[in-house]
Each structure stands twice: as structure tokens, then as C-alpha cells.
GUVODREN-219793 format. One record per residue: residue number from 1; x, y, z of N, C-alpha, C in turn; residue in three letters. Coordinates in steps of 0.001 Angstrom, whole numbers, plus 500000, padded with zeros to 6 digits. Example, Ala and Ser with C-alpha at 12.3 -4.5 7.8 and 13.67 -1.06 7.14 Angstrom:
(vexpa 1,(513190,494310,507800),(512300,495500,507800),(513200,496700,507800),ALA)
(vexpa 2,(512850,497750,507080),(513670,498940,507140),(512900,500030,507870),SER)
***
This chain:
(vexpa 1,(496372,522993,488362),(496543,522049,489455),(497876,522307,490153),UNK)
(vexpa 2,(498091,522116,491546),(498727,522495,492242),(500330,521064,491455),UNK)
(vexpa 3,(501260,521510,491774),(502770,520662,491685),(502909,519393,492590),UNK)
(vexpa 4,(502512,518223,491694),(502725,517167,492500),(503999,516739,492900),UNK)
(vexpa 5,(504120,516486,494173),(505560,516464,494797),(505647,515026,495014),UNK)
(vexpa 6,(507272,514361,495257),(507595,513265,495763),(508984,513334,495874),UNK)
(vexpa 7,(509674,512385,496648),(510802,512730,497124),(512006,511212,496749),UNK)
(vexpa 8,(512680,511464,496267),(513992,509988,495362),(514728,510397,496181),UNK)
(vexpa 9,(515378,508871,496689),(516440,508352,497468),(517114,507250,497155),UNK)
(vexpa 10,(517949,507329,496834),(519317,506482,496919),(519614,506615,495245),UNK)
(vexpa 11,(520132,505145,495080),(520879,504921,493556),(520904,504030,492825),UNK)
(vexpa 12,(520057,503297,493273),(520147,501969,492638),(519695,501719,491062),UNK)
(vexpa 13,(520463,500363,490859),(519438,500510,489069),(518384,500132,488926),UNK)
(vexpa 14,(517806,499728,490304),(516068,499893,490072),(515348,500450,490334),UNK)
(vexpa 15,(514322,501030,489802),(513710,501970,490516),(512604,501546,491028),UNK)
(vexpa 16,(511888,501152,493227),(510892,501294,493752),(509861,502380,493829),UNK)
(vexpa 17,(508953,501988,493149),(507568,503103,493620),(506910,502833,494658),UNK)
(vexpa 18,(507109,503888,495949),(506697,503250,497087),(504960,504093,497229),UNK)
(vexpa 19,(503900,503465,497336),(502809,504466,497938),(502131,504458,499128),UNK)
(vexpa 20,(501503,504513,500279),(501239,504529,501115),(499711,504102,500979),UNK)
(vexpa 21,(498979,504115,502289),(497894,503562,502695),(496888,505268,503463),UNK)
(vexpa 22,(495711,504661,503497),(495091,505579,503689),(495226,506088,505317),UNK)
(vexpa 23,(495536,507469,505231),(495349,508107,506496),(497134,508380,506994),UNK)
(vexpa 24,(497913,507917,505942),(499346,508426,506084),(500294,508803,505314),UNK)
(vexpa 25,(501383,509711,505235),(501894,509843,504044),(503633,509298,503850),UNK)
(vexpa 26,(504317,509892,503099),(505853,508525,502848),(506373,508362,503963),UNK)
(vexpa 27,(506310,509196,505294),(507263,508902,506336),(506791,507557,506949),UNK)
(vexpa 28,(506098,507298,506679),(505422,505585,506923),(506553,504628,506322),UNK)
(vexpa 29,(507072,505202,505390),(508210,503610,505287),(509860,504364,505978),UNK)
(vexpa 30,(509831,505459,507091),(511284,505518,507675),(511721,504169,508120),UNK)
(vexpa 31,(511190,503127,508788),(512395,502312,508829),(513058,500933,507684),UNK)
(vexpa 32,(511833,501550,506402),(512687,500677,505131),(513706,501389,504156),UNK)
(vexpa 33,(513108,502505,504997),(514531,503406,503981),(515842,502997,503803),UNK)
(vexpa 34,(516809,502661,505106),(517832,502387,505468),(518410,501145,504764),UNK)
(vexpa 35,(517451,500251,504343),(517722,498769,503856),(517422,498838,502539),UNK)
(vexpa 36,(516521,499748,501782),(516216,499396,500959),(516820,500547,499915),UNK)
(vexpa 37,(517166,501558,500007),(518335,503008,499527),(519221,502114,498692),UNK)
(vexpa 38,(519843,501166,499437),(520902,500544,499406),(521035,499830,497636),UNK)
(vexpa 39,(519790,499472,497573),(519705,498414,496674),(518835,499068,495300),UNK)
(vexpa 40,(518097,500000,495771),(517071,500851,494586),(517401,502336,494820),UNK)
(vexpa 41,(516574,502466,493610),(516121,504555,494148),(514888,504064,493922),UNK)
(vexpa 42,(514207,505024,495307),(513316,504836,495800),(512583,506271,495435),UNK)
(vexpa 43,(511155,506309,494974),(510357,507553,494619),(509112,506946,495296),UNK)
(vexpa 44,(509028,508269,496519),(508344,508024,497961),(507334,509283,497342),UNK)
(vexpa 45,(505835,508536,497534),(505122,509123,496992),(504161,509461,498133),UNK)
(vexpa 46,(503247,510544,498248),(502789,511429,498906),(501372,511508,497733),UNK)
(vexpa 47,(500451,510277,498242),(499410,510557,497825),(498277,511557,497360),UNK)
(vexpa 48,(497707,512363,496676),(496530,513689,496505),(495830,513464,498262),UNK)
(vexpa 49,(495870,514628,498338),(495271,514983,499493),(496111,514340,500736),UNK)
(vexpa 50,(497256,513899,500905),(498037,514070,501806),(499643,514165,501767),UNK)
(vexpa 51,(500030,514379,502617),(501792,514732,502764),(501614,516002,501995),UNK)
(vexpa 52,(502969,516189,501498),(503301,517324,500401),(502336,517382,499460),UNK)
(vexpa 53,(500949,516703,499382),(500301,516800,498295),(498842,517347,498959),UNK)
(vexpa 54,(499047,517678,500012),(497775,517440,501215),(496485,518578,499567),UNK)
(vexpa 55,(496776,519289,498771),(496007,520591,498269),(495464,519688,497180),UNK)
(vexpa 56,(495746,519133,496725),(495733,518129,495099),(494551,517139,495302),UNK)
(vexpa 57,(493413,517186,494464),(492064,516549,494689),(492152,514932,494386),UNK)
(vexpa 58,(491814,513714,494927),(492039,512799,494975),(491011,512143,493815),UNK)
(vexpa 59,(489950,512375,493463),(488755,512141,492145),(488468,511097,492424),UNK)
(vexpa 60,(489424,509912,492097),(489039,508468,491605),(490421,507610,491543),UNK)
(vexpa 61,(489760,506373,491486),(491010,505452,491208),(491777,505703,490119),UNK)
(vexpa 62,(491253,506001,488467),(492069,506024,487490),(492635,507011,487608),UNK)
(vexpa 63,(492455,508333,488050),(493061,509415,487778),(494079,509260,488561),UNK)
(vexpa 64,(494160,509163,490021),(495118,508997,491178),(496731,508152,490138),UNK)
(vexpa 65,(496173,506958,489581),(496835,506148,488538),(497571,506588,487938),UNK)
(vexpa 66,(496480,507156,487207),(497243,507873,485893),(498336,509085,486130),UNK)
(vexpa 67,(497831,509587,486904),(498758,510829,487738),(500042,510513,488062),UNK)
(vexpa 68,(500027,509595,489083),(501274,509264,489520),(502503,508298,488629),UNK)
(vexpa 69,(501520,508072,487588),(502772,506759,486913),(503117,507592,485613),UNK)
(vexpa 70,(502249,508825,485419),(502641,509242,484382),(504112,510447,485032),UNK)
(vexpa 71,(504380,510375,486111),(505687,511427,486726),(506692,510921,486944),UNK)
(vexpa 72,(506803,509152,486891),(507486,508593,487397),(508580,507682,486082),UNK)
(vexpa 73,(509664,507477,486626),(510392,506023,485459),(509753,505323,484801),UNK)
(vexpa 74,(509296,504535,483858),(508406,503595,483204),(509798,502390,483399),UNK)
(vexpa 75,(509059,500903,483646),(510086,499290,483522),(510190,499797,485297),UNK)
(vexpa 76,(509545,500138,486104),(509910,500348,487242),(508669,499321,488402),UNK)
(vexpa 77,(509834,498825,489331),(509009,497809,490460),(507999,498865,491024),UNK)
(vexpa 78,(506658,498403,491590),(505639,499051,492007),(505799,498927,493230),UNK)
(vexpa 79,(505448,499530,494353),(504686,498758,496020),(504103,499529,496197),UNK)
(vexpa 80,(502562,499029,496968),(501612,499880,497095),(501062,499086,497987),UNK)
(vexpa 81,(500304,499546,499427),(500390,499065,501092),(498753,499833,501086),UNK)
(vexpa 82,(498373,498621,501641),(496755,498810,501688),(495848,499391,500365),UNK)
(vexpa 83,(495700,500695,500658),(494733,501971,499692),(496165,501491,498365),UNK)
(vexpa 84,(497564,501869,499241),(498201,501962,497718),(498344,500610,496754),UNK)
(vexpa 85,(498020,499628,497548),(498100,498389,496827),(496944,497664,495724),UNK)
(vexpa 86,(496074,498810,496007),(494983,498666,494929),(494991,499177,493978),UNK)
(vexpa 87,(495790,501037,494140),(496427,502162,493134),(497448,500900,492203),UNK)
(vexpa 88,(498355,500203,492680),(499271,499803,492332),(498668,498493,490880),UNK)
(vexpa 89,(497866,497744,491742),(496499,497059,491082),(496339,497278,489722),UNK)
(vexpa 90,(495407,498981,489793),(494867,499172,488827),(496295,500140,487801),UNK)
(vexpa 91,(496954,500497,487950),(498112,500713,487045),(498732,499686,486529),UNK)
(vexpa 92,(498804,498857,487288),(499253,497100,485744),(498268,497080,484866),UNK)
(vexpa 93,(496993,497222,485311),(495547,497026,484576),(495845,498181,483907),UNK)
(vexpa 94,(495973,499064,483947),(496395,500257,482593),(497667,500059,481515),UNK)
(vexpa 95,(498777,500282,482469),(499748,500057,481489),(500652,498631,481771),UNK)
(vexpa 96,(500557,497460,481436),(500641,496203,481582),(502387,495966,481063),UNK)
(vexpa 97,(502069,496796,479882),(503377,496665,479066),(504804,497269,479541),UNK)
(vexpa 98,(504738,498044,480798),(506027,499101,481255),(505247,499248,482520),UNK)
(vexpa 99,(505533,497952,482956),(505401,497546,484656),(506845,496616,484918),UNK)
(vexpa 100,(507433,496360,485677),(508782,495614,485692),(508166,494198,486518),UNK)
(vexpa 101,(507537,494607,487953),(507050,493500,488834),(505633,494138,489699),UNK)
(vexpa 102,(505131,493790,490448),(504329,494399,491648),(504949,494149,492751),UNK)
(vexpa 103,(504693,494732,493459),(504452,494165,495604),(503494,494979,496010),UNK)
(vexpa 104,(502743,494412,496381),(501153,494476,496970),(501107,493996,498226),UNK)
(vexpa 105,(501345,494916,499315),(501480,494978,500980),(499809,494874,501988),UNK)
(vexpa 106,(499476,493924,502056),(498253,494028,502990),(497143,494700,502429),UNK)
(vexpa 107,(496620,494195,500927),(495893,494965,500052),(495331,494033,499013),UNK)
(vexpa 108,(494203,494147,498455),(493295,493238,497854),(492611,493649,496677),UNK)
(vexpa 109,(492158,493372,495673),(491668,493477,494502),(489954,494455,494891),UNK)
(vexpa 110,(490130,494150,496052),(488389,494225,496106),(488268,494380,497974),UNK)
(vexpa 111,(488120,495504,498471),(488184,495576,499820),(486635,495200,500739),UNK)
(vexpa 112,(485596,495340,500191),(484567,495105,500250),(484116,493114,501205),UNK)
(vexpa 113,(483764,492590,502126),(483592,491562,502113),(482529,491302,501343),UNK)
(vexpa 114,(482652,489941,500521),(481289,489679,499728),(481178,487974,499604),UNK)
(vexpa 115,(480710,487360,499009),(480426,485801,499426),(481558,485354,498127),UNK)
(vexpa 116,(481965,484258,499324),(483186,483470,499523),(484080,484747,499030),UNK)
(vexpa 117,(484262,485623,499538),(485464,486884,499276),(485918,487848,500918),UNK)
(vexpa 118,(486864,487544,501399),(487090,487746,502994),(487638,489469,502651),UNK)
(vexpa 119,(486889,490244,503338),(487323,491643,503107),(486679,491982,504515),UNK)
(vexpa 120,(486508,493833,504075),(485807,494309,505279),(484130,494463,504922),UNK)
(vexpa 121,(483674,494524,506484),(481967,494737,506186),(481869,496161,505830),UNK)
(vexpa 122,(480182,496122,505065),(480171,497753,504503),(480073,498684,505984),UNK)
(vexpa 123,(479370,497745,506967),(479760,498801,508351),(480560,499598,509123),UNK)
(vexpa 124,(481640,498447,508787),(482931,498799,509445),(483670,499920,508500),UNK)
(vexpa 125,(483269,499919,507254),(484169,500860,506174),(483444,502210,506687),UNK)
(vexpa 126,(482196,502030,506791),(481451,503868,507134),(481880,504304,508568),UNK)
(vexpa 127,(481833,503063,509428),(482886,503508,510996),(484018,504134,510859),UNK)
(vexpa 128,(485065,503518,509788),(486216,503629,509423),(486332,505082,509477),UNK)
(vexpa 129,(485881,505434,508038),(485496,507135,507585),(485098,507634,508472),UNK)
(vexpa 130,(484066,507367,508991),(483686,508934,510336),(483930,508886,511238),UNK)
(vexpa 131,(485282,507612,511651),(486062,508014,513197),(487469,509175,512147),UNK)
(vexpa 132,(487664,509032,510936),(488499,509823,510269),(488267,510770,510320),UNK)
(vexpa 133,(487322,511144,509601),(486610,512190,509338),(486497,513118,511056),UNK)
(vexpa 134,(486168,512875,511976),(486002,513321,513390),(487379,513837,513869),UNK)
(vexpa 135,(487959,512870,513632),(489737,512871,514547),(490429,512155,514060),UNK)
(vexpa 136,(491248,512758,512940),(492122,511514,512174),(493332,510915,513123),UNK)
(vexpa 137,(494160,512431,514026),(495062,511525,515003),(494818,510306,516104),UNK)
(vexpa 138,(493449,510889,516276),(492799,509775,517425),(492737,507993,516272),UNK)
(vexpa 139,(492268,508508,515104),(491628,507121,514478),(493117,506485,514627),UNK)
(vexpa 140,(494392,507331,514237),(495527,506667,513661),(496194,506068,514946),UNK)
(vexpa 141,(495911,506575,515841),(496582,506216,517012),(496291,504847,517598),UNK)
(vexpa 142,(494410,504918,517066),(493791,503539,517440),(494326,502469,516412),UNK)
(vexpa 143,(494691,502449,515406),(494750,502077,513950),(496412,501321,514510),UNK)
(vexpa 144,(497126,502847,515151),(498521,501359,515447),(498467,500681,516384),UNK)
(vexpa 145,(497530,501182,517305),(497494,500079,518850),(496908,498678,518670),UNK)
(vexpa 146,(495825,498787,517289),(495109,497863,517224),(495600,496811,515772),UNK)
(vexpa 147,(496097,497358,515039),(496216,496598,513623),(497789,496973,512997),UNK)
(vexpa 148,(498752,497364,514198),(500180,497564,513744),(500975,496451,514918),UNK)
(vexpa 149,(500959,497028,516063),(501375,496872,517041),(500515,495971,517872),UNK)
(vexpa 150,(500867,494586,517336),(499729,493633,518422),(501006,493716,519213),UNK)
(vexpa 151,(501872,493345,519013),(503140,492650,520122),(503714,493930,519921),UNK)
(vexpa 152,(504009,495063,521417),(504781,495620,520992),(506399,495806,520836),UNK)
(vexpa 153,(507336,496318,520309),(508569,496058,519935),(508868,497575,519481),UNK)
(vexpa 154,(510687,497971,519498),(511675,498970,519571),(510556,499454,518686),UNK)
(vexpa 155,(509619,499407,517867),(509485,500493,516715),(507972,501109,517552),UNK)
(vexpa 156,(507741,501080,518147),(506008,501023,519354),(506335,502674,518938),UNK)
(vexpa 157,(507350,502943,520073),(507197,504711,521097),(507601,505167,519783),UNK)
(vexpa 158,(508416,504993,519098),(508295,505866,517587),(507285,506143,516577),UNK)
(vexpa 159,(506685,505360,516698),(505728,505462,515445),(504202,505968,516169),UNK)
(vexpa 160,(504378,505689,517141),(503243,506537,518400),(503183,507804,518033),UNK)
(vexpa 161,(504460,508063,518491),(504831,509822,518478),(504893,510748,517364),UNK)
(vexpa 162,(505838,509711,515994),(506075,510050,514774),(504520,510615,514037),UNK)
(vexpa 163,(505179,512210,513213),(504547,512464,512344),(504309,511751,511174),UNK)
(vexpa 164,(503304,510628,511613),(503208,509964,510211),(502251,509956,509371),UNK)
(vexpa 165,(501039,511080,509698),(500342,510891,508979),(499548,512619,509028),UNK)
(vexpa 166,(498572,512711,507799),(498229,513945,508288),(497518,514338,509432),UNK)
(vexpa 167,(497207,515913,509855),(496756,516355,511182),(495178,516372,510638),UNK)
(vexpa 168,(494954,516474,509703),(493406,516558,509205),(493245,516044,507461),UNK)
(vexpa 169,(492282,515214,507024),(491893,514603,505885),(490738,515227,506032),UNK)
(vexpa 170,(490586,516172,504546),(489749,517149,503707),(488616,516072,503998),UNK)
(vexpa 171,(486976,516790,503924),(486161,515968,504038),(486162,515362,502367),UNK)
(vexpa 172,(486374,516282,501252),(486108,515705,499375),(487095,514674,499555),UNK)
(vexpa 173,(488232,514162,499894),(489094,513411,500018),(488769,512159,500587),UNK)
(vexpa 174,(488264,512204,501817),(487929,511288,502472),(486799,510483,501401),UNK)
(vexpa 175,(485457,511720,501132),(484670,511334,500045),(484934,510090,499477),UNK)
(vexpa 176,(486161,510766,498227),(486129,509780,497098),(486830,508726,497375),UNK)
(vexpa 177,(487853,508749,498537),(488531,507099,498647),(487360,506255,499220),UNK)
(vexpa 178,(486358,506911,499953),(485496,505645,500708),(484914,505266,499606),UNK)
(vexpa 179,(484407,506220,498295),(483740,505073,497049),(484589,504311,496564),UNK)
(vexpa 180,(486023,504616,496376),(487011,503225,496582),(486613,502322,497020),UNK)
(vexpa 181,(487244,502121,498246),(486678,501314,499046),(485728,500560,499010),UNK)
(vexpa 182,(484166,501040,498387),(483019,500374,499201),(482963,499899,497697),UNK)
(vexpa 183,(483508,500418,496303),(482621,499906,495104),(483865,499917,493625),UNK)
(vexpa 184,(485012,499492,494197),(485847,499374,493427),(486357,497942,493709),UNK)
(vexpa 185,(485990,497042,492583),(486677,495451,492191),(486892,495074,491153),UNK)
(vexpa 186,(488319,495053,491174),(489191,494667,490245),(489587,492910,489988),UNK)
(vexpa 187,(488818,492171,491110),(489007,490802,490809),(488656,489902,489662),UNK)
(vexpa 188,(487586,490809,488853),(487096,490219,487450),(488014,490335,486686),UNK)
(vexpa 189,(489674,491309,486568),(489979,491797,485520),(491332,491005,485034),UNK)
(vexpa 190,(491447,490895,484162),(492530,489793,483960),(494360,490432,484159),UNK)
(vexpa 191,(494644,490364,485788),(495608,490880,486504),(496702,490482,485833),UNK)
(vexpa 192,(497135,491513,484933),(498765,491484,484775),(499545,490287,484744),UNK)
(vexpa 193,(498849,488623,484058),(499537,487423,484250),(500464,487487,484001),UNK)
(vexpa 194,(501035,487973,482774),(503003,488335,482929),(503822,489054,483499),UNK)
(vexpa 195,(503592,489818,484389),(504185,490667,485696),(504128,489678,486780),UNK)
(vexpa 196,(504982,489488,486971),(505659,488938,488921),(505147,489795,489736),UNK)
(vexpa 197,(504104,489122,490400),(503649,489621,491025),(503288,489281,492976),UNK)
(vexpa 198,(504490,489965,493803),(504883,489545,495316),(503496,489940,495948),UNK)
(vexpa 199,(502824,489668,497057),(502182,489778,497899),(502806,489559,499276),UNK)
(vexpa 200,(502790,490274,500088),(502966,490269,501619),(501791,490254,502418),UNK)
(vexpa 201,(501557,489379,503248),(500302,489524,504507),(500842,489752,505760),UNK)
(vexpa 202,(499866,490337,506646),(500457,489938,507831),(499612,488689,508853),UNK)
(vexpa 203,(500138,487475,509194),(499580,486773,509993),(498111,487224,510813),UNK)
(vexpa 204,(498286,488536,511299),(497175,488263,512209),(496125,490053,511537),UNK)
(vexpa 205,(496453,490396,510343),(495598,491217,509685),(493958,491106,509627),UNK)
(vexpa 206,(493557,491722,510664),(491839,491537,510673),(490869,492378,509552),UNK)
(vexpa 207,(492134,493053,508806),(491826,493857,507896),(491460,493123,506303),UNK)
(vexpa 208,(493250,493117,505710),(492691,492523,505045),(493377,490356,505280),UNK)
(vexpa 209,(492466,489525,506040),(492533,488583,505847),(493882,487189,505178),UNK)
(vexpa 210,(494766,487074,505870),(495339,485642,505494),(494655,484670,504323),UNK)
(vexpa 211,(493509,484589,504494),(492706,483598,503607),(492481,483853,502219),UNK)
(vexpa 212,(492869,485046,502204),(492711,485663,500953),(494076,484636,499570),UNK)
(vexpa 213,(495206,484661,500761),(496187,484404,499713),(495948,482583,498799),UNK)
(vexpa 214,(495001,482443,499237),(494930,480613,498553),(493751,481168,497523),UNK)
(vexpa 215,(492941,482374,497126),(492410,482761,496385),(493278,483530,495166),UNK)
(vexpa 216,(493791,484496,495682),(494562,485176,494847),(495558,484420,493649),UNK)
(vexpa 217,(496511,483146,494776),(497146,482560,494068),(497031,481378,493130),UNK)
(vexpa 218,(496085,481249,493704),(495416,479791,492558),(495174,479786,491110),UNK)
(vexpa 219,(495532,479248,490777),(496339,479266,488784),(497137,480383,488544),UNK)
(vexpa 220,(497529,481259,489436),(498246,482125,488705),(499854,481850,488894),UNK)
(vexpa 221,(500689,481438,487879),(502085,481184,488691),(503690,482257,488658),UNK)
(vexpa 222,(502482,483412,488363),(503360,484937,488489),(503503,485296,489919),UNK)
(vexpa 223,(502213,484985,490627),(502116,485371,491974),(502588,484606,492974),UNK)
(vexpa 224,(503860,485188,493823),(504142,484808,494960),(503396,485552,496434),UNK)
(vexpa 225,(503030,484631,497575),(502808,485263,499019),(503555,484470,499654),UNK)
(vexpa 226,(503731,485887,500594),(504674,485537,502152),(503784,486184,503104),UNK)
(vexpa 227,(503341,485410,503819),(503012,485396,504983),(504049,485776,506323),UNK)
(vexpa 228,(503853,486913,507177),(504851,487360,507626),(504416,487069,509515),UNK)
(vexpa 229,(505007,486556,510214),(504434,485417,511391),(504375,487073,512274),UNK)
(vexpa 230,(503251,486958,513073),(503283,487648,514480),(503132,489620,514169),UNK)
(vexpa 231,(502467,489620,512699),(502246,490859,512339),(501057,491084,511679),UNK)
(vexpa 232,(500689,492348,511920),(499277,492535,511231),(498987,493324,509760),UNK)
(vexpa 233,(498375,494695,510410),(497682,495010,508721),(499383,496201,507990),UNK)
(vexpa 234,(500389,496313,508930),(501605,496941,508506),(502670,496173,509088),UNK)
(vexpa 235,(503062,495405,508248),(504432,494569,508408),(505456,494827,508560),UNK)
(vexpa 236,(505585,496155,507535),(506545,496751,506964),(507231,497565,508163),UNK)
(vexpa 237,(506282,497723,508867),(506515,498770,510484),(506815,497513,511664),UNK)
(vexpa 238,(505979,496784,511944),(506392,495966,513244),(507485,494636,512789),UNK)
(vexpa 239,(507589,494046,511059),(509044,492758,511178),(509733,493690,510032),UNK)
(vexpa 240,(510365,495011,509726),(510924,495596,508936),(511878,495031,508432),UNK)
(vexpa 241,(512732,494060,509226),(514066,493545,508268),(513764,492492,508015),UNK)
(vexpa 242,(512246,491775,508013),(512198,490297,507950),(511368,491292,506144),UNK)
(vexpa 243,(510491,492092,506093),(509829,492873,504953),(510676,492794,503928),UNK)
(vexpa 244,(511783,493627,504368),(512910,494334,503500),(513370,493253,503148),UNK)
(vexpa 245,(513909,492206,504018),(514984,490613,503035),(513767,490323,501970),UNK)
(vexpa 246,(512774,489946,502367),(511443,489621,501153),(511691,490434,500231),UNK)
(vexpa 247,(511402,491410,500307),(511583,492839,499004),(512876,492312,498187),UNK)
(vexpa 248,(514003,492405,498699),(515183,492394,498253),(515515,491413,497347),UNK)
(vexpa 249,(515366,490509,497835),(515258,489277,497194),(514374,488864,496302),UNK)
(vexpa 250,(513110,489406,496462),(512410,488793,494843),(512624,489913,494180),UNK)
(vexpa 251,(513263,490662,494194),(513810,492253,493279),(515076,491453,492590),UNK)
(vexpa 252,(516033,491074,493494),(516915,490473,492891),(516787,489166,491721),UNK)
(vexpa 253,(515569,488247,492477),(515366,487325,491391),(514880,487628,490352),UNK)
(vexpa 254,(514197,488707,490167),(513796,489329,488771),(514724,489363,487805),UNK)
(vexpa 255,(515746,489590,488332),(517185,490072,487700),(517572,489003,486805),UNK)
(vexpa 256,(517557,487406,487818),(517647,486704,486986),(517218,485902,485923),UNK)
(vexpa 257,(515871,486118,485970),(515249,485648,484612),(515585,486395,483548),UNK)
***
């Protein structure tokens, strides 16, 4: 197997695992770098089958898992943004015991809509894939006009232009994340109740749903959500320093228990 790559920044004594979402690779968090260096070392990960990893076969959820947490610090904070927030998911569900906290960015146990469960339709997931599959720059371009950038703001003409994602997604790649997607739920499984566990939404996410968070959080009192006003399915890109104070701060309160 080809050398899985990822790239550490800064110094901190904690260590963030950052992963990305489908259809982009780490340069997706350039403007949390700056805020968040400061306070962690950060290991910016480059999913199988894209970024520096674009050659490396993507299989399945456990393996993707197992792969990446077995290269990394163990007692280390997770974040994982959409696709990665489910990766992130199912690695508490593996190793429960040498997890520190979660943050789970615009991402759900179960992406699928199903009764009383607000997700996406199975239609929209096969649209999804074969506007990818066709023209991934075109999909991504539609992807920030429509579900990044409702209001636009200083970060618009950058992230337009910015190489942020790959120029082409392998058709086997594309493959196995859409069986993700359409048939992977983790909501039966008994989520990591002793891990602190942050959630971020964005207000107006048509993706994955606001409504979700009065489900998620109900009896569980590990789990915090913030709801982030006037942003959609990437927060982290259109209110970055309103993201980053959130991050920072329940990183820090960890500290103090």
C-alpha cells in the first residue's frame, strides 16, 4: 500500500485530528489554521483517495478508521466535518478507551433520511455522486455557492478560486463512500457516553438539518451543540472565528475536569 501522508502544525499539548468532508482535502481548514496552531498540534489529514492520499483505496468505514487512528497520537481530540464526522463517529465506537473528546462538524450518525430521522433523500445522495462523478470542480463550485456561502463574506473569492479540493474523484472511491452514505447507521450503537462529545451545526444546513440536535442530545449529558447563526453545511469556512472560539474553549474546558 502506497505511504499514508498527513501534515502536523503547531505545538500545542493537545493534539487535534482534523478530517475533512467528502469531495475535499486539509486545505479546507486554511482559515482555522491561524487560530487554532496556537493552542494544539494539529494532524491535517488527507483522506484515501484524496489530497496527498489521492492513490490509497478508500474500502469502507472501518478500515478508513482503523487506518488513520492507528498513525496518529492515542488520548487525542477528534474533528471530523461531514463524511469526516461519521469516520470520527465510528472510531470512538472502536477505540472508546484512548479518545480524549469528539467535535463532530455538520455530520450525523446516519446520513440517510428515514422516519422521524431528518437526513438526506436516497435521491438526492445518487444526484450527489453522479454530478461528482461527471465534474467534481463544477459539483464543488455548486456545493459552495449553495451550502457554504449563503451570505457572501471576505472568505467568498478565496475559497471560489482556492485549490480545495481534488481535480477528479476515482470512480472505486466515489463507489465505496456512497455505500457510506446510503447504508451506514451508527445511531443504534451505544455512542461513546463517557467522551465529551461537541457538535457544531450550521443554522441554515439543508444538508445535514438543525433538528437533528434535540435528537442527538436528549439523555445524553456528554453532548454539547452550538448552533452557529447565518451559516450552513461549512461553518468552519463562512463564521471561522465564531468556529474556532467554540473549539477553543470546550478544548480548554476539558482541561478542567
Amino acid at each position: 500500500m502506497n505511504k499514508f501522508i498527513y501534515k502536523i502544525i503547531g505545538n500545542g499539548k493537545t493534539n487535534l485530528i482534523m478530517i475533512h468532508g467528502l469531495g475535499f482535502n486539509n486545505k479546507v481548514w486554511y482559515l482555522n489554521i491561524p487560530y487554532l496552531k496556537k493552542n494544539f498540534t494539529l494532524y491535517l489529514i488527507d483522506l484515501p483517495g484524496f489530497g496527498k492520499n489521492k492513490n490509497i483505496n478508500f474500502k469502507s468505514l472501518e478500515y478508513v478508521s482503523r487506518l488513520i487512528y492507528n498513525i496518529v497520537p492515542k488520548n487525542s481530540v477528534w474533528l471530523g466535518w461531514s463524511l469526516g464526522g461519521l469516520i470520527v463517529n465510528k472510531i470512538a465506537l472502536l477505540y472508546p478507551d484512548y479518545i480524549k473528546a469528539l467535535v463532530i462538524v455538520a455530520s450525523s450518525p446516519c446520513f440517510v433520511l428515514k422516519k422521524k430521522w431528518p437526513g438526506i433523500t436516497i435521491k438526492n445522495i445518487n444526484k450527489m455522486f453522479n454530478e461528482l462523478k461527471k465534474n467534481t470542480d463544477l459539483y464543488i463550485k455548486k456545493f459552495m455557492l449553495s451550502n457554504v456561502f449563503i451570505y457572501k463574506n471576505e472568505n467568498y473569492n478565496f475559497f471560489i478560486k482556492k485549490r480545495i479540493n481534488n481535480k477528479k474523484i476515482s470512480y472505486n472511491i466515489l463507489k465505496d463512500i456512497k455505500k457510506i452514505f446510503l447504508y451506514e447507521d451508527l445511531r443504534k450503537k451505544k455512542i461513546f457516553f463517557k467522551i465529551p462529545v461537541l457538535r457544531i451545526y450550521g443554522e441554515h444546513d439543508k444538508i445535514i438539518p438543525k433538528s437533528i440536535v434535540k435528537i442527538l442530545d436528549k439523555n445524553n449529558k456528554n453532548t454539547y451543540s452550538k448552533i452557529i447563526k447565518h451559516a450552513a453545511h461549512a461553518p468552519f469556512i463562512s463564521q471561522p472565528k465564531i468556529f474556532n472560539s467554540i473549539i477553543i474553549n470546550f478544548i480548554k474546558n476539558l482541561k478542567k475536569k
